[in-house]
C-alpha positions, 0 to 999 in steps of 0.5 A: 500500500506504501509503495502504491502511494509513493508510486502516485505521488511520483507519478503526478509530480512529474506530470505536473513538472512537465506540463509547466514545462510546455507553458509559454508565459504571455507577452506584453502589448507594447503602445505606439509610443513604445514602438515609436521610441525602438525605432528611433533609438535605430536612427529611423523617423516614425511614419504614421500610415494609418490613413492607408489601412482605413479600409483594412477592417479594425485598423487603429493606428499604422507606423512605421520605419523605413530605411533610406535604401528599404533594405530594413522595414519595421511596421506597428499596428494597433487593432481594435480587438484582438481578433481583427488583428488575428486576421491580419496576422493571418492573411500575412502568414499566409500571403508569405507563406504562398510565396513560392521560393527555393531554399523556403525556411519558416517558423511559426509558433504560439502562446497565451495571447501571441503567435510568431511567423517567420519565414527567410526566402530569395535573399529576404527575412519576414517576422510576423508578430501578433500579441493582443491586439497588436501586430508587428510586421518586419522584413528585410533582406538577409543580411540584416535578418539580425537587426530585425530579430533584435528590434523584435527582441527587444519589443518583446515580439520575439 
């Protein structure tokens, strides 16, 4: 009887231990004033561009940030609920994921309240984020892939 208890006490401790293994803690929403001031802090002004999206159904506010020679873009959302902005981050996965390519690499995983898409394709790297109710798109070609991946890491929509 003993070893019958020890046995079930075992056996959900490492049932408990390695189902909070697998739990991804929930990233934080970042404002537009938070995503302004990244962006700047690389040298780069902040565009707001919500004007063009008027007719993308949801859309609060679009920025963004453009290198000179557009081989670095960086571009901000804010939706009015969680579930426009999830349409948005569909439509862009799978925009980029129907592009035909050689040499196609893409990741895409979730958590809590995000998902994260990347895909490197033809000398080009995208990083799709969706946390809340807001959206992160970066793109630029590889050789850069670093600075978009830390500007993504340092948002916190890594």
């Amino acid at each position: 009887m003993r070893l019958k208890t020890i046995l079930i006490v075992l056996s959900t401790a490492v049932i408990l231990a390695t189902s909070g293994c697998s739990i991804k803690p929930e990233k934080k929403a970042v404002t537009e004033k938070e995503f302004t001031s990244a962006v700047e802090e690389i040298g780069l002004e902040v565009k707001d561009d919500t004007k063009t999206y008027s007719d993308t159904v949801g859309v609060v506010t679009s920025l963004y940030g453009l290198k000179e020679d557009r081989s670095e873009s960086y571009m901000f959302f804010v939706f009015k609920t969680a579930e426009d902005a999830g349409v948005q981050y569909d439509i862009l996965r799978i925009q980029i994921g129907d592009t035909e390519a050689k040499n196609k690499f893409e990741t895409d995983f979730s958590g809590t309240n995000y998902s994260v898409y990347k895909a490197e394709f033809d000398d080009l790297y995208y990083h799709v984020c969706l946390v809340d109710n807001t959206l992160f798109y970066g793109s630029s070609d590889k050789k850069n892939k670093s600075a978009i991946e830390n500007f993504a890491k340092k948002l916190g929509y890594d």
